[in-house]
C-alpha positions in Angstrom: 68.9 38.8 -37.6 70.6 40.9 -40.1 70.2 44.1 -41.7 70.8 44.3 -46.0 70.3 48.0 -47.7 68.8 47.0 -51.4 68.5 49.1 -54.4 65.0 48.7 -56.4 66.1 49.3 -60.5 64.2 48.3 -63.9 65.1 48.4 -67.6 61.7 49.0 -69.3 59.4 47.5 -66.3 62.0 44.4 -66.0 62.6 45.0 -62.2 65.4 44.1 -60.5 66.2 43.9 -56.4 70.5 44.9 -56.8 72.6 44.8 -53.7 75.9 46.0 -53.2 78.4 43.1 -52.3 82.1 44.0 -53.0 82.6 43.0 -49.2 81.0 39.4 -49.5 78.9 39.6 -46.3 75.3 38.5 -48.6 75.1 35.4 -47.9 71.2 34.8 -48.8 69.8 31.4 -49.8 67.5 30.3 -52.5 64.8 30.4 -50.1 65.4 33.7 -48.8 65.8 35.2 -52.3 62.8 34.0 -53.7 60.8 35.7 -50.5 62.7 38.9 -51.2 61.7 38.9 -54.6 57.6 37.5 -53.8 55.6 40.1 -54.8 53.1 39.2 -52.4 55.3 38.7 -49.6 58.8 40.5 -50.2 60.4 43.5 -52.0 59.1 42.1 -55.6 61.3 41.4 -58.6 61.5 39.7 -61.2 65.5 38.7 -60.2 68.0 39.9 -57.7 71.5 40.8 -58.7 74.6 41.5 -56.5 77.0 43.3 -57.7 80.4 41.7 -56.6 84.5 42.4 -55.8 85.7 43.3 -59.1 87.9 39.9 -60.5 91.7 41.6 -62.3 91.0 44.3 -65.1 87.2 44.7 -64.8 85.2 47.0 -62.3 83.0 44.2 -60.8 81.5 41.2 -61.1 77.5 40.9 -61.4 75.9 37.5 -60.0 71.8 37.5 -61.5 69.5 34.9 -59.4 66.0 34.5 -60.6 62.6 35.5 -58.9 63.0 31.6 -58.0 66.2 32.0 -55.7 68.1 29.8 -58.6 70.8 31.1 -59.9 70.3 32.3 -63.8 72.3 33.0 -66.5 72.9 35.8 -68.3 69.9 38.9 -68.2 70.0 41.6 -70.5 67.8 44.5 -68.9 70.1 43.5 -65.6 73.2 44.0 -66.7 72.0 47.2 -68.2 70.6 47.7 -64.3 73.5 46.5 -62.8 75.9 49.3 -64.8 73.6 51.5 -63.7 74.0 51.0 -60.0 77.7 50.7 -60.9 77.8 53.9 -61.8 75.7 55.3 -58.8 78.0 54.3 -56.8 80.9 56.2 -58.0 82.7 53.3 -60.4 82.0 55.2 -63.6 80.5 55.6 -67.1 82.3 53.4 -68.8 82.1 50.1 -67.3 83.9 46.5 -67.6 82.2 43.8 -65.9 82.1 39.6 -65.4 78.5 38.2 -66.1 77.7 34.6 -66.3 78.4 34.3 -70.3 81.6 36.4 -69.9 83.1 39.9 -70.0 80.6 42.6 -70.9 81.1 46.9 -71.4 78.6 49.0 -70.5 78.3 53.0 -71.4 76.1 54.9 -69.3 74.8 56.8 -72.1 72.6 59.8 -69.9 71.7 60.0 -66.4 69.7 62.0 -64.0 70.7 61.9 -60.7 67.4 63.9 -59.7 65.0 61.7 -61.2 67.2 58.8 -61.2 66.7 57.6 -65.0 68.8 57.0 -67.7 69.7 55.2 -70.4 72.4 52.5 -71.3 74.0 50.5 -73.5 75.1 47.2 -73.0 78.0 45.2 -75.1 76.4 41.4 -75.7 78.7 38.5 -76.4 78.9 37.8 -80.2 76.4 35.2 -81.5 77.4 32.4 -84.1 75.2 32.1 -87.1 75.7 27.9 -86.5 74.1 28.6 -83.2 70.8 29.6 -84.6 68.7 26.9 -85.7 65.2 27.0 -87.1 62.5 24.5 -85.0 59.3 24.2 -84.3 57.5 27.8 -86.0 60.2 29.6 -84.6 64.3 30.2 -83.9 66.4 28.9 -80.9 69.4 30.7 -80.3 71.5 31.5 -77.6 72.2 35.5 -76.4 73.5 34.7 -73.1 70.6 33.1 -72.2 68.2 30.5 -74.3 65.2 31.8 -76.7 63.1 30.6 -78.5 61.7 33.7 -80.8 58.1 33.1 -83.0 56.2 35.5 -85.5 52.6 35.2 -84.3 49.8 37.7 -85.1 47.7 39.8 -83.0 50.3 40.0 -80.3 48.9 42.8 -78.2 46.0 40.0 -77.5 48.0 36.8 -77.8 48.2 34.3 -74.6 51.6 34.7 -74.0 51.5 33.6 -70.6 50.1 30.1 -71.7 51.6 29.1 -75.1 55.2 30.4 -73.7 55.2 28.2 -70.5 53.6 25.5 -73.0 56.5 25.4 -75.3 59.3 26.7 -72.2 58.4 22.9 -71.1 58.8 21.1 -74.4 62.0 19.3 -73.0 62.6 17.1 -77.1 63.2 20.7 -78.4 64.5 22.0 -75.6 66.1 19.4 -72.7 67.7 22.7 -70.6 64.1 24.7 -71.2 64.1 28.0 -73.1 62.8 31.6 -72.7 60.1 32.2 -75.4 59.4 35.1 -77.6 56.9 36.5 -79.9 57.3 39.4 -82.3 54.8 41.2 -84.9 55.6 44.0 -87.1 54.0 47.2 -86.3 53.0 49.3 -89.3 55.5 52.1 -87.7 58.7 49.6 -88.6 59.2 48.4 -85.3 59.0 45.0 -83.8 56.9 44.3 -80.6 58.4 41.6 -78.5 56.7 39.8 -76.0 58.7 37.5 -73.4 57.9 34.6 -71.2 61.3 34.0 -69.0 62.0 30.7 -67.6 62.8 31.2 -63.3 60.1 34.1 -63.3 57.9 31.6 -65.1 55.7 34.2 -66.2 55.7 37.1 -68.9 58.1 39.9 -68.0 57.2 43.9 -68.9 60.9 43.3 -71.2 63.7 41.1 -71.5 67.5 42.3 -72.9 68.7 38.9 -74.2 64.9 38.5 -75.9 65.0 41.6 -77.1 68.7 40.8 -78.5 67.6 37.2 -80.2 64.1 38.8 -81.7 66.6 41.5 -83.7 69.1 39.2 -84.7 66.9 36.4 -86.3 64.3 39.5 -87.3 67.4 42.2 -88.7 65.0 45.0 -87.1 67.1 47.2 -84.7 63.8 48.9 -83.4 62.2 47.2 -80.8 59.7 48.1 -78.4 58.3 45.7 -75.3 55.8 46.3 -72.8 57.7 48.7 -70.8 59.5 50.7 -73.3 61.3 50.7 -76.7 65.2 49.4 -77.1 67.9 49.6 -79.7 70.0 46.5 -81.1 73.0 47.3 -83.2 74.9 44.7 -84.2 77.3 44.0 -87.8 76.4 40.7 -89.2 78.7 38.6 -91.2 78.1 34.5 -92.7 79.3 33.1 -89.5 78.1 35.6 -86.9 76.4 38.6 -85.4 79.7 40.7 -83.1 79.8 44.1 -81.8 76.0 43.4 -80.5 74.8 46.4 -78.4 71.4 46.7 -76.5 70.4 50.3 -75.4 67.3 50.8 -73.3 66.3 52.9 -70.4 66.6 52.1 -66.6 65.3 53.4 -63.9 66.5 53.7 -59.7 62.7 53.2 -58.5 63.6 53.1 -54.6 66.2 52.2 -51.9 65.5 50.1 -48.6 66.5 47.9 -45.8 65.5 43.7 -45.6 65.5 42.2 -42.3 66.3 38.7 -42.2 67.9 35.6 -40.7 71.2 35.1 -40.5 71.9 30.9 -41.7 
């Protein structure tokens, strides 16, 4: 058996299991990452992240695995997380680190070490305006990860659970699969987002790279989820959105020990 201390983080109620890697000794399998992250049976996340030996020029190197032990691709409200944790452990407040989409900077805008909450602001990789295309009632575009982003009305009420994993599935429009997104105006200027994420294959309380694709393809900076409101800034030109920057709060929620076997 073997011992693994574990940090418990979210970004706006997107939770996170984060473990502390730089000396390579995690060695967990799909298996034994989707048990960790069971909310039933295990810690409970909606992904687990392990913050890695920093590769030449950047601090470290995060690795993001979904709640279904697979590895995924690029998370938003984790990297956020991730710089966070960075930062706990003594690396900084301004960060440089290697995601699955590339190099990323994070600022560690404010944090309480008391209450353990802050807020953070993430550098996104540039998005190509070729890259967006308009299908089905909606836009697919790429953030890092795959969305598909649809105006709907009566959000706070709308099955997002089934018509996201309903159109996640449609493999004509999508052959890889796709996060899904829907977004309403609120009569305060702000745009509710509401995200179905493929390898949690459910509706998460927020999601960074949604949140990114729903203000690109929307031009509203103000965004508020389920667990809490975000900032996109971004400078948009013909062929691309660049300098793209997601700010949101995270949390530290707990620290623990798993127990498990050694392969």
């Amino acid at each position: 058996m073997m011992e693994q201390m574990f940090y418990k983080f979210d970004g706006a109620g997107n939770d996170f299991v984060v473990i502390d890697n730089r000396d390579g000794r995690f060695q967990a399998d799909a298996t034994q990452i989707e048990r960790l992250c069971h909310r039933r049976f295990g810690v409970g996340a909606d992904g687990l992240m392990t913050l890695d030996a920093a590769p030449a020029g950047y601090d470290f190197e995060m690795r993001y695995y979904n709640s279904d032990g697979r590895p995924g691709s690029m998370c938003g409200n984790g990297g956020r997380c991730i710089a966070a944790f960075a930062h706990v452990l003594g690396l900084g407040t301004r960060l440089r680190f290697m995601a699955y989409d590339g190099p990323h900077e994070a600022d560690i805008v404010t944090w309480d070490p008391q209450a353990r909450l802050g807020i953070v602001r993430l550098g996104m990789q540039s998005v190509p305006t070729s890259g967006i295309r308009r299908c089905l009632e909606g836009w697919f575009l790429d953030t890092g990860s795959p969305h598909y982003v649809q105006r709907v009305a009566g959000l706070e009420h709308y099955d997002v659970v089934g018509q996201g994993r309903r159109l996640r599935h449609l493999q004509q429009e999508f052959p890889e699969g796709t996060n899904v997104d829907f977004i309403e105006d609120l009569p305060d200027g702000r745009l509710a987002v509401r995200t179905y994420e493929r390898g949690v294959e459910d509706e998460t309380w927020a999601c960074g790279t949604g949140v990114t694709a729903a203000a690109l393809v929307s031009g509203n900076c103000r965004l508020v989820t389920r667990g809490g409101d975000f900032k996109v800034d971004f400078e948009a030109s013909d062929s691309a959105f660049n300098h793209i920057f997601l700010t949101g709060p995270v949390a530290l929620n707990f620290t623990g020990t798993w127990t498990f076997s050694a392969q």
